[in-house]
C-alpha atoms as a printed R data frame, in Angstrom:
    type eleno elety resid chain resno       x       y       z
1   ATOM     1    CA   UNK     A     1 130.186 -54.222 249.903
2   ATOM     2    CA   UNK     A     2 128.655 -52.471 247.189
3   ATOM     3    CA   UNK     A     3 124.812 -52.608 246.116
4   ATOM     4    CA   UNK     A     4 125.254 -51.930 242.324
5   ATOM     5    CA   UNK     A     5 121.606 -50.766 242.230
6   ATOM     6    CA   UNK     A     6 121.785 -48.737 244.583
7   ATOM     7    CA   UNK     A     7 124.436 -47.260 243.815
8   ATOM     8    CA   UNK     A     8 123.681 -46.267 240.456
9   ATOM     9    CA   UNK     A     9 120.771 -44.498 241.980
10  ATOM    10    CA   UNK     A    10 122.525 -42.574 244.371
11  ATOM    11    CA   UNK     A    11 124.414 -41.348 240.922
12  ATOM    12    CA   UNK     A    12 121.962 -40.810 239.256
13  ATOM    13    CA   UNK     A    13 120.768 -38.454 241.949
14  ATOM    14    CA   UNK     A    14 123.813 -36.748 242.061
15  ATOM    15    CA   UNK     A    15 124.285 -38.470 245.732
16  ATOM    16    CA   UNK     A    16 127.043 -40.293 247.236
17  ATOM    17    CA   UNK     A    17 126.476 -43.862 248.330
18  ATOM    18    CA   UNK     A    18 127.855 -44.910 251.677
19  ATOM    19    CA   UNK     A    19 127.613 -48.724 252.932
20  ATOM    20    CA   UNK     A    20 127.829 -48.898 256.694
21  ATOM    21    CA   UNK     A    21 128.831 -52.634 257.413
22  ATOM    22    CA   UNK     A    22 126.067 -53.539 260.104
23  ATOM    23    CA   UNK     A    23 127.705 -51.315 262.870
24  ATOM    24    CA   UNK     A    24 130.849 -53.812 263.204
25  ATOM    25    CA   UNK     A    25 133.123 -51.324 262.120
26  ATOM    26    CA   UNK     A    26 133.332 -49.533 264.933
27  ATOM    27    CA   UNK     A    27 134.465 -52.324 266.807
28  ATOM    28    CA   UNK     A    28 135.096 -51.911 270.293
29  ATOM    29    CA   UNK     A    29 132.374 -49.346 270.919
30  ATOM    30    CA   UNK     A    30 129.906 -50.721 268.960
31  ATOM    31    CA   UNK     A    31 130.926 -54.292 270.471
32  ATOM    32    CA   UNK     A    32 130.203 -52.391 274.417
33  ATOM    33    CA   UNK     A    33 126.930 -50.735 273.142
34  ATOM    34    CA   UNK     A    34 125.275 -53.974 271.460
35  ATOM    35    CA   UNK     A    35 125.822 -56.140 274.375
36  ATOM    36    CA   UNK     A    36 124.749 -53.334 276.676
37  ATOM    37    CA   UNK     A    37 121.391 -53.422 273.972
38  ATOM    38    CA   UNK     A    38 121.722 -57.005 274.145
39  ATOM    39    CA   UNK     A    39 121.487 -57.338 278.208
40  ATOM    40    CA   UNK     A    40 118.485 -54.702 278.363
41  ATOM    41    CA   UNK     A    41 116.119 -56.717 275.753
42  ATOM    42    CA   UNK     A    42 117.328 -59.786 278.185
43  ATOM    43    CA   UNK     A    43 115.746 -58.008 280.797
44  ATOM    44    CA   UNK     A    44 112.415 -57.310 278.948
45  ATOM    45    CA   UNK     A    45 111.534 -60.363 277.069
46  ATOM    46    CA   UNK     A    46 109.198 -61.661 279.781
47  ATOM    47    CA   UNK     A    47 107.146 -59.148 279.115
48  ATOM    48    CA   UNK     A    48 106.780 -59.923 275.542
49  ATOM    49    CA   UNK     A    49 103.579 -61.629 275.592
50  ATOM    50    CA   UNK     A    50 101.626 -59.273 277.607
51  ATOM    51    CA   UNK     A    51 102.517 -56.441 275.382
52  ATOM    52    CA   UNK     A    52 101.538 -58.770 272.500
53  ATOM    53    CA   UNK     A    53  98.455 -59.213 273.601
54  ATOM    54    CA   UNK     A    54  97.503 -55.564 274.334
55  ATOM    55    CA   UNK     A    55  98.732 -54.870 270.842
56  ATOM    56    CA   UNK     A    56  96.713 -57.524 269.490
57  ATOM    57    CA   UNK     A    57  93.267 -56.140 271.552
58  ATOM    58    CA   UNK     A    58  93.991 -52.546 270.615
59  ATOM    59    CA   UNK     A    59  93.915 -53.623 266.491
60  ATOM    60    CA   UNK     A    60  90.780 -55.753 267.232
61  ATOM    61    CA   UNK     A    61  88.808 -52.788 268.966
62  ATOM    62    CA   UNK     A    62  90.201 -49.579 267.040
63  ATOM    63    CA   UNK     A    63  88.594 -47.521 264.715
64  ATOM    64    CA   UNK     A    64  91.455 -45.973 262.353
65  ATOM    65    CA   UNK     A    65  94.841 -47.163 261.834
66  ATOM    66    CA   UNK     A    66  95.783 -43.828 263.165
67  ATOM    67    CA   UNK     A    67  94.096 -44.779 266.773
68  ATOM    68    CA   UNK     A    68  95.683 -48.125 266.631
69  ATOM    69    CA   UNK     A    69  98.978 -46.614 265.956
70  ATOM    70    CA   UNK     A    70  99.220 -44.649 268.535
71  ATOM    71    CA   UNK     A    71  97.434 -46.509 271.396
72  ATOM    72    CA   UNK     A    72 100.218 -49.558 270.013
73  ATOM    73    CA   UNK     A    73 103.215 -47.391 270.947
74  ATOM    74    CA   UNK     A    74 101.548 -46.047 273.858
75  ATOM    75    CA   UNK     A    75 102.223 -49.703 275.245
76  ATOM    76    CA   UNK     A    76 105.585 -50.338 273.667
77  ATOM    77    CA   UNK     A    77 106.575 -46.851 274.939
78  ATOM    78    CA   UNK     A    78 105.284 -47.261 278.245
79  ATOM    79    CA   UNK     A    79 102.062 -48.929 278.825
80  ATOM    80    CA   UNK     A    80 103.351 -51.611 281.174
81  ATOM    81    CA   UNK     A    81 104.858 -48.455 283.261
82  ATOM    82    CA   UNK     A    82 108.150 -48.860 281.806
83  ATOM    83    CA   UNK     A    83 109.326 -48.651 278.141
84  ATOM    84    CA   UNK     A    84 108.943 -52.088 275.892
85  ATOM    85    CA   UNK     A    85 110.664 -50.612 272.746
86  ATOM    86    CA   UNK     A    86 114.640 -49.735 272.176
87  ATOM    87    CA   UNK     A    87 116.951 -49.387 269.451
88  ATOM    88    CA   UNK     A    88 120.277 -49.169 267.998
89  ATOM    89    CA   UNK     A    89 121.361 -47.803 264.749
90  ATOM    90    CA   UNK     A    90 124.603 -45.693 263.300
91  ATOM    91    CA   UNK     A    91 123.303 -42.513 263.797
92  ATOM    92    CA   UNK     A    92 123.812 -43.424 267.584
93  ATOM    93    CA   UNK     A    93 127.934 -43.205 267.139
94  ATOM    94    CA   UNK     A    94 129.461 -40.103 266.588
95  ATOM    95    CA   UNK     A    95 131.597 -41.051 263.552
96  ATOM    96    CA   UNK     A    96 129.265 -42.960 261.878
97  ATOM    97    CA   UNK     A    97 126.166 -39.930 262.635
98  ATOM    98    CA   UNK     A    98 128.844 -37.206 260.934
99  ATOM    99    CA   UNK     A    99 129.467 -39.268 258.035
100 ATOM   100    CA   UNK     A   100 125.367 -39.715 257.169
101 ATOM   101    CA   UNK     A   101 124.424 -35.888 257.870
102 ATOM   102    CA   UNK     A   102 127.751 -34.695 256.666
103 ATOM   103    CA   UNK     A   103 127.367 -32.258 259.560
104 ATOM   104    CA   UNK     A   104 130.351 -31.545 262.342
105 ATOM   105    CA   UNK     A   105 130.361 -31.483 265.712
106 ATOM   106    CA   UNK     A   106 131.180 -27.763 265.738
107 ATOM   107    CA   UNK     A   107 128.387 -26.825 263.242
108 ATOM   108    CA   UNK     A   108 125.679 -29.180 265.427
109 ATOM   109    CA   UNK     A   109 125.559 -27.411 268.393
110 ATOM   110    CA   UNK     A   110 123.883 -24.404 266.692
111 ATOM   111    CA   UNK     A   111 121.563 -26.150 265.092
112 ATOM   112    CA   UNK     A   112 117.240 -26.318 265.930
113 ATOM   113    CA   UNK     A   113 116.767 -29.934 265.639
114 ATOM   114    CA   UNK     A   114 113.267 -32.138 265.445
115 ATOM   115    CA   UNK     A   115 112.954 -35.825 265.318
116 ATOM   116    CA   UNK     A   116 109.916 -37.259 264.204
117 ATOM   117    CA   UNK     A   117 108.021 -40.269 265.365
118 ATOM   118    CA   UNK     A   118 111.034 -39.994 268.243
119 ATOM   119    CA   UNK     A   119 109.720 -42.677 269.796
120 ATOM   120    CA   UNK     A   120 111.996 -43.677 272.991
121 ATOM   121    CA   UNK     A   121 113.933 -40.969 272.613
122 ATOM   122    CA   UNK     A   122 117.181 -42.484 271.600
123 ATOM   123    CA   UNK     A   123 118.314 -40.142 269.102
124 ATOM   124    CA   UNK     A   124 117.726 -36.830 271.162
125 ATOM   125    CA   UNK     A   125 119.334 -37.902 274.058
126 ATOM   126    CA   UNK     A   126 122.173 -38.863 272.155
127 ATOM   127    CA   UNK     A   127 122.386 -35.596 270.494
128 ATOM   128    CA   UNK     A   128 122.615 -33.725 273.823
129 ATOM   129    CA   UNK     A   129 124.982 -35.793 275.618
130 ATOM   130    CA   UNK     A   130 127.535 -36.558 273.147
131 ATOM   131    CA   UNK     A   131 127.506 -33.035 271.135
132 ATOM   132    CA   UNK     A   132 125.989 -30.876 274.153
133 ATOM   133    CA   UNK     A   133 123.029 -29.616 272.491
134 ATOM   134    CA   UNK     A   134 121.297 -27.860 274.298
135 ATOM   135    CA   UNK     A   135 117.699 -29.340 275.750
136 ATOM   136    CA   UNK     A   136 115.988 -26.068 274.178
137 ATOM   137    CA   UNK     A   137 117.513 -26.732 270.733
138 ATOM   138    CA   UNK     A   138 115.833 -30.104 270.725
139 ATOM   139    CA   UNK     A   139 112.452 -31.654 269.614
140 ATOM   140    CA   UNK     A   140 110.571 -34.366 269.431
141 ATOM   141    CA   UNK     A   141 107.096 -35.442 268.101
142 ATOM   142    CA   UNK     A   142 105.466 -38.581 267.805
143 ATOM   143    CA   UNK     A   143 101.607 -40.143 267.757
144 ATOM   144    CA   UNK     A   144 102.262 -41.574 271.055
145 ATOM   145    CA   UNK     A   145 101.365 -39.728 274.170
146 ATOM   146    CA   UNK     A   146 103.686 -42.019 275.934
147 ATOM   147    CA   UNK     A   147 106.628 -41.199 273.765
148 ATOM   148    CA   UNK     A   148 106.178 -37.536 274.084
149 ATOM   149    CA   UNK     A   149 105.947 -38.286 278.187
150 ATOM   150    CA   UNK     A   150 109.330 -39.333 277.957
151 ATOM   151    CA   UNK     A   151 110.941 -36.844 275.682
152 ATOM   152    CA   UNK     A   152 109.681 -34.095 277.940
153 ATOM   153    CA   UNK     A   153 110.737 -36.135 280.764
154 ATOM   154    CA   UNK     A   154 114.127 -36.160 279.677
155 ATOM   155    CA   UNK     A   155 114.054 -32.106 279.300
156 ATOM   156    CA   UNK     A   156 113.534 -31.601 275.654
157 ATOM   157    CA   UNK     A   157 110.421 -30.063 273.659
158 ATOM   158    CA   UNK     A   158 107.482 -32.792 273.162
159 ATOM   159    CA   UNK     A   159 104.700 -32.963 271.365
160 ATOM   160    CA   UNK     A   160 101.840 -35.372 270.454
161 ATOM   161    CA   UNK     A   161 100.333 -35.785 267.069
162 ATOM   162    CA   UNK     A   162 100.760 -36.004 263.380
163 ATOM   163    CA   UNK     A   163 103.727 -33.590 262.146
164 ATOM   164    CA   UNK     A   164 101.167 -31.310 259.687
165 ATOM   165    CA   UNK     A   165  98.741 -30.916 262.838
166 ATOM   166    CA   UNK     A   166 101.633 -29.325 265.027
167 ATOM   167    CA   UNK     A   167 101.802 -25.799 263.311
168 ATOM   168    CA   UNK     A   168 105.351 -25.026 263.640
169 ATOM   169    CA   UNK     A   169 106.287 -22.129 261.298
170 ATOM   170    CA   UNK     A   170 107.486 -22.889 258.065
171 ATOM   171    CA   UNK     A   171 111.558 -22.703 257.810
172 ATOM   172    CA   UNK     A   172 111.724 -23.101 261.378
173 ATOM   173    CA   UNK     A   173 114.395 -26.482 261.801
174 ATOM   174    CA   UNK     A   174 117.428 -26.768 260.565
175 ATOM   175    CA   UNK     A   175 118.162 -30.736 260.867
176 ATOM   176    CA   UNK     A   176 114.704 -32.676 260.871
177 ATOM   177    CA   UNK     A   177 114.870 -36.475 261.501
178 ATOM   178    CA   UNK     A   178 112.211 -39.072 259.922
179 ATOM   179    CA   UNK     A   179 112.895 -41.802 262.483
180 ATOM   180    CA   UNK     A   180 111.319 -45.147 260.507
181 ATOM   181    CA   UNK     A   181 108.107 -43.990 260.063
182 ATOM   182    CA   UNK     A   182 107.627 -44.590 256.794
183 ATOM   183    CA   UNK     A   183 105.846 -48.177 257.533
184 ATOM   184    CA   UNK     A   184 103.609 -46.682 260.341
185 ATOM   185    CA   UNK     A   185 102.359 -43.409 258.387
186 ATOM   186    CA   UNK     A   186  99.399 -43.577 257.335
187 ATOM   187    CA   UNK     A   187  99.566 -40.511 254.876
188 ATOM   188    CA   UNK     A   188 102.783 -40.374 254.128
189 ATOM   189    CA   UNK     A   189 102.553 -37.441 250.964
190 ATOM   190    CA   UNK     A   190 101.557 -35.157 254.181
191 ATOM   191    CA   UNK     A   191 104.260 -35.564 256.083
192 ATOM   192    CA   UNK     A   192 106.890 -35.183 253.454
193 ATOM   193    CA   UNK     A   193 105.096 -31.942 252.703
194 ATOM   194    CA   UNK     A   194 105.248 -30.814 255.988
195 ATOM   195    CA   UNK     A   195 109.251 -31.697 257.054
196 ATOM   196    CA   UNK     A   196 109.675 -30.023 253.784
197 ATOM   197    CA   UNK     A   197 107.986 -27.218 254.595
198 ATOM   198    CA   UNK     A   198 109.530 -26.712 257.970
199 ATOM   199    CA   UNK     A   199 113.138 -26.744 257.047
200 ATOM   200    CA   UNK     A   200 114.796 -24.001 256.644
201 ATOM   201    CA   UNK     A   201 117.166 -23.235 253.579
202 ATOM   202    CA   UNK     A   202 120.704 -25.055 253.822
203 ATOM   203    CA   UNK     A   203 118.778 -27.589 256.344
204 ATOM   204    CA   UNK     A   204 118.742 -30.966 255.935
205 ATOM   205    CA   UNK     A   205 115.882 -33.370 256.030
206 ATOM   206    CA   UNK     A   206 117.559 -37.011 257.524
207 ATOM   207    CA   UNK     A   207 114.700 -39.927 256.299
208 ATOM   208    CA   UNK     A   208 115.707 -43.280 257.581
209 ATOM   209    CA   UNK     A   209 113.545 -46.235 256.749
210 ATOM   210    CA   UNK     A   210 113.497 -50.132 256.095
211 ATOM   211    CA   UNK     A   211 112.980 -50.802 251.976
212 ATOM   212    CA   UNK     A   212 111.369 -51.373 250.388
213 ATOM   213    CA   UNK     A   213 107.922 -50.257 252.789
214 ATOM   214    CA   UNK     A   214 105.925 -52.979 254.166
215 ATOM   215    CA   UNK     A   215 102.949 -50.660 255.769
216 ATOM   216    CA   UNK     A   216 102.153 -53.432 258.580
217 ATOM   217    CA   UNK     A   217 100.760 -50.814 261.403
218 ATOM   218    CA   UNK     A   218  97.093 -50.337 259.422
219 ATOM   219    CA   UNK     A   219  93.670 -51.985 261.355
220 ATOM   220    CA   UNK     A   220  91.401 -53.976 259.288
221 ATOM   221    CA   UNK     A   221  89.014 -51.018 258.760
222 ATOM   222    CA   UNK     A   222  91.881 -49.247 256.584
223 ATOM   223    CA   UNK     A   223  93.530 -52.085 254.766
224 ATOM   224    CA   UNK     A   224  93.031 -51.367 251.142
225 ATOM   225    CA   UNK     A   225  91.906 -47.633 251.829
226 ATOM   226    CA   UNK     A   226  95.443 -45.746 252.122
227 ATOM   227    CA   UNK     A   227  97.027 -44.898 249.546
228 ATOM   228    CA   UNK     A   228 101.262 -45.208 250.145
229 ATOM   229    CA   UNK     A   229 103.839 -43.691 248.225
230 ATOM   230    CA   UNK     A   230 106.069 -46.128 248.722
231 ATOM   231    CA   UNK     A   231 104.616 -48.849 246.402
232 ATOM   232    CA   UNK     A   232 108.410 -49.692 245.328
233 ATOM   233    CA   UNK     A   233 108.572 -54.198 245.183
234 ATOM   234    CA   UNK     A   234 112.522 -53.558 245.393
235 ATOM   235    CA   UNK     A   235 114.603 -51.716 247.826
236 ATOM   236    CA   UNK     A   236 115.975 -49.160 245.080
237 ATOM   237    CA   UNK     A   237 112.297 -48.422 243.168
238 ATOM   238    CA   UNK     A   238 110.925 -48.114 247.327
239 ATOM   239    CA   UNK     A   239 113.594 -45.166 247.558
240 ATOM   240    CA   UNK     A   240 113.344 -43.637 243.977
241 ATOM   241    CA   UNK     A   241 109.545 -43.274 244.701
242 ATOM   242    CA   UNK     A   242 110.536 -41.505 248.186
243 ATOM   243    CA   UNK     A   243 113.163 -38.843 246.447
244 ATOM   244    CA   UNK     A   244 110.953 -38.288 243.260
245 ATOM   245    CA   UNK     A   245 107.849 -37.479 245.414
246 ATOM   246    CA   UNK     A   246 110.124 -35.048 247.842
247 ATOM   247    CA   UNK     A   247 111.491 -33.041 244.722
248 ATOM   248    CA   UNK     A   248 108.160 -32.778 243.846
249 ATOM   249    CA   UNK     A   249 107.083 -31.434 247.092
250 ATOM   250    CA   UNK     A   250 110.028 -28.905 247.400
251 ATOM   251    CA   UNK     A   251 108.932 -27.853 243.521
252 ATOM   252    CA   UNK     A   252 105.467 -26.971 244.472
253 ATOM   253    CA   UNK     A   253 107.014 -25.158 247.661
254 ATOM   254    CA   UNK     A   254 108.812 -23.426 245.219
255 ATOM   255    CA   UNK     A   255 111.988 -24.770 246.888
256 ATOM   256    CA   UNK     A   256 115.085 -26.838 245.559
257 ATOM   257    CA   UNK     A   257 116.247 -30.031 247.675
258 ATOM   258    CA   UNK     A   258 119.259 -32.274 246.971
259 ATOM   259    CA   UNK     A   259 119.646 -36.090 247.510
260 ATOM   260    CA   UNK     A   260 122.893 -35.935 249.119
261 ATOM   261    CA   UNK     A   261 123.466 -39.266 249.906
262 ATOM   262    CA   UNK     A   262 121.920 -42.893 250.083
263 ATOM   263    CA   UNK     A   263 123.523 -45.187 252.684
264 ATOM   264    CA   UNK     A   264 122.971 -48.325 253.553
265 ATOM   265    CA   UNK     A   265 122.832 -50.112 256.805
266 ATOM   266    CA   UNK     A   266 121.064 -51.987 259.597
267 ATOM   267    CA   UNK     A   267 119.397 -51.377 263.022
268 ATOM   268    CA   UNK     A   268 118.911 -53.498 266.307
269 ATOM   269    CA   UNK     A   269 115.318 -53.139 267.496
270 ATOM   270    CA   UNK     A   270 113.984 -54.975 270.417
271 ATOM   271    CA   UNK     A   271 110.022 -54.507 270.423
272 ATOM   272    CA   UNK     A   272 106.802 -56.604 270.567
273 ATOM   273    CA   UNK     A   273 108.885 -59.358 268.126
274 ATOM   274    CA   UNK     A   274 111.641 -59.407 270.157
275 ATOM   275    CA   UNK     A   275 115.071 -58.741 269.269
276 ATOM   276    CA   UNK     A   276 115.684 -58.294 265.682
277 ATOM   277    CA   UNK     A   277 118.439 -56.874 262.981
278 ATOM   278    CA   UNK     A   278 116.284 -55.107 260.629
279 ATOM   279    CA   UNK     A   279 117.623 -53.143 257.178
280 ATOM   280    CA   UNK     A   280 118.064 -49.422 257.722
281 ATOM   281    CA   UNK     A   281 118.422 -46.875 254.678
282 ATOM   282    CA   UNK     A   282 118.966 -43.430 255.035
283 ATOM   283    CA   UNK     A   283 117.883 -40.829 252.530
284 ATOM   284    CA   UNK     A   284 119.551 -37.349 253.474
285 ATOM   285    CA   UNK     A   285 118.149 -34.125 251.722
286 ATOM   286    CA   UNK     A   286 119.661 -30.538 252.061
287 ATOM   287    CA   UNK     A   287 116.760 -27.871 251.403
288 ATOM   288    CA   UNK     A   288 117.196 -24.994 249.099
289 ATOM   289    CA   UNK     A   289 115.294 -22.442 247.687
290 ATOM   290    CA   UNK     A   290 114.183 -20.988 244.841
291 ATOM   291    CA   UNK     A   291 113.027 -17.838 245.367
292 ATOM   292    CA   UNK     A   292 111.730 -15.999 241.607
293 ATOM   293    CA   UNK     A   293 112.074 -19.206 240.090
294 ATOM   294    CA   UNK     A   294 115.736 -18.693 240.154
295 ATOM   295    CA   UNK     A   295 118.300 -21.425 241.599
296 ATOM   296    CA   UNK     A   296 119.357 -19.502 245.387
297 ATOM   297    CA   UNK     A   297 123.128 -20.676 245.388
């Protein structure tokens, strides 16, 4: 199915569109790994409102949004000494992951990858088992402590904080995943600026998000204060804002980035509101630059 919108955004980008049809295309394996998703939120619902409540406390008493972000994952992640939050999506099948980044299996196990705001550590996990990336290849950041226990845990770089406050040198990744953020980011212009920064030329920048942006993760004391880039009432002027304000970005970096492609989809999350099928977009950028003012390719 189509979005007409949509796509005539994606063209107007010079992007391809892709619709992925809620995961059911892939049939069997999706049908194994959704009840297996399925069965595991089974097993965690009765602890639903104890981590509600924690979540709840932590808004009330915080200072920043940015303190109440992190301390909220902290429990989802782990607070209750085992992880709340899980999720499926499409870049968690190795068809569907190829067609979004456009990238083989061959070419990704060369590749310096970092996934930020990994959260539980789905997507790096699935990187190394199913294309053998190597654990030294891989990163992961996120605001949560407790998240970046358990990417380190499972062997792979961690670290804590906001993207711009981690210092890695500029042109350093070549795949970097956004891994929706976008409604929990509290300065959202930074951290375009900084995964823009950070990629090298020919990388790719992979932005997934749920349009168009309802910022629900800021305390009281910042409601009104922040100001988003997403401010998009529709799904397509949500994502035009996103790609005009990267382009912008990679200008003033003085490099050249490419919407690629626009695709459409949905993701399984089971968190502090229990089991839900949320809208998924994903944005993909390939970084280029422009040294001398001059196009590189």
């Amino acid at each position: 199915m189509r979005d007409k919108k949509l796509f005539q955004l994606a063209e107007a980008f010079g992007a391809e569109y892709i619709y992925i049809d809620t995961l059911s295309g892939m049939s069997g394996l999706f049908n194994r790994k959704l009840w297996s998703f399925k069965i595991e939120a089974l097993k965690r619902i009765g602890r639903l409102y104890t981590v509600r409540k924690l979540i709840k406390h932590i808004y009330k008493m915080s200072s920043s949004s940015s303190e109440a972000i992190a301390s909220m994952y902290d429990v989802e992640y782990g607070g209750l000494d085992r992880p709340n939050y899980m999720y499926l999506n499409t870049l968690l099948f190795r068809q569907e992951f190829e067609k979004i980044t456009g990238i083989t299996a061959d070419e990704m196990k060369n590749l310096k990858i970092i996934d930020v705001g990994a959260g539980s550590n789905e997507l790096l996990r699935f990187l190394h088992t199913e294309f053998g990336i190597k654990h030294n290849q891989l990163f992961g950041s996120d605001l949560s402590p407790a998240s970046v226990k358990i990417i380190i845990e499972d062997g792979f770089h961690g670290y804590t904080g906001r993207i711009e406050q981690l210092h890695f040198p500029e042109n350093n990744f070549d795949l970097v995943f956004l891994s929706y953020f976008i409604d929990f980011d509290t300065d959202q212009r930074k951290t375009l600026e900084e995964v823009v920064k950070i990629t090298q030329p020919g990388g790719k920048i992979i932005l997934e998000g749920k349009f168009p942006s309802n910022p629900s993760g800021l305390s009281d004391a910042d409601k009104g204060q922040i100001n988003f880039i997403t401010k998009g009432v529709e799904v397509v002027e949500d994502i035009e804002l996103v790609c005009r304000a990267i382009e912008q970005i990679a200008q003033f970096q003085n490099k050249r980035i490419s919407v690629e492609r626009v695709i459409r989809s949905k993701r399984y999350v089971f968190s502090r509101y229990g089991l839900c099928k949320l809208p998924s977009y994903f944005l993909v950028f390939r970084i280029g630059n422009l040294p001398h003012g001059q196009d590189s390719d």
